[in-house]
N, C-alpha and C positions, 0 to 999 in steps of 0.2 A: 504494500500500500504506500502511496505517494505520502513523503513525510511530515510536506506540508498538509494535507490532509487528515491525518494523525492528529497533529500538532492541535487545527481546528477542533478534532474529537474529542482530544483528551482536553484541552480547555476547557469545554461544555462538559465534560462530565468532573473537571474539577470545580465550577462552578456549581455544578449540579451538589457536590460534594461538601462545597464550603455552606453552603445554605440547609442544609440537610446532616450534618456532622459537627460541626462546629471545627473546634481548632485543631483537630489530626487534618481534617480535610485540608484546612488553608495550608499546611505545613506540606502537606503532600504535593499543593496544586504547585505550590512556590518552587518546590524540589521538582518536578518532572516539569515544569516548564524553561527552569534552567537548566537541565539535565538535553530536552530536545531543541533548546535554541543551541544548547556548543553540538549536538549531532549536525543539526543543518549546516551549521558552518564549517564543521568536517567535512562532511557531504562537497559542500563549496567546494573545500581547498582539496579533494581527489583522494581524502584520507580512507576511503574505502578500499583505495589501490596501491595507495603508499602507506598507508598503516594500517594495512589490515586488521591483523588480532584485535588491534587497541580499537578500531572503527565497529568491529561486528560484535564485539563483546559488548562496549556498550549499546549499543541499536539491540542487539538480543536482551540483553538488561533492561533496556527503556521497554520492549513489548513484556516481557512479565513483571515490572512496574506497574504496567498500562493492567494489564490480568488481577494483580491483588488489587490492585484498586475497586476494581469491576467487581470482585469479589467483597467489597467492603473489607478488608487485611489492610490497612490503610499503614499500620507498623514496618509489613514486608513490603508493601511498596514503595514508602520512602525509604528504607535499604537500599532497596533494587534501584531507584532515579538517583540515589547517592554513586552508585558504582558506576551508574551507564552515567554519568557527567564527569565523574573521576576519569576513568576512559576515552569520553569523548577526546576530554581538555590533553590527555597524551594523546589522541588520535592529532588533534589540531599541531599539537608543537612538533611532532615526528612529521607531520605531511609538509610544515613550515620548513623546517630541517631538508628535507627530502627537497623541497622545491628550489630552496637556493642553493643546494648542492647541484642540480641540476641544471641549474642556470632559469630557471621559469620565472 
């Protein structure tokens, strides 16, 4: 699924979340939305090809994020957005690395 479309998903359902849960929600929405703005801009910078492990580990983390949330696990899925942003953010600075060694 397109990640920006994701992004819109999980938004609305962490809104859905903060209105309906109180303060695990807001904590969650806060966490996987900073967790899928550093994927997109991995995404961007080709960190899917130049860092891989670090790109799909977290993008696999963001979707069972995206799952215990759905599940109301609202505890494991800020874990999970905690790791897929951790990741991302090495997916970004290894694809950065990559790019100006390569001359991009």
């Amino acid at each position: 699924m397109n990640l920006v479309k994701r992004t819109a998903q999980l938004t609305t359902a962490a809104l859905i979340a903060v209105f309906s849960t109180g303060c695990v929600g807001t904590i969650y929405a806060v966490k996987a939305n900073a967790a899928a703005s550093k994927l997109e801009t991995a995404k961007t910078l080709e960190a899917d090809e130049l860092s891989e492990f670090e790109y799909w580990y977290a993008h696999e983390h963001m979707i069972k994020a995206q799952e215990q949330a759905a599940e109301a696990n609202y505890g494991d899925a800020i874990n999970y957005a905690d790791i897929a942003e951790e990741y991302a953010e090495k997916a970004i600075e290894q694809a950065r690395a990559a790019r100006r060694g390569a001359g991009r």
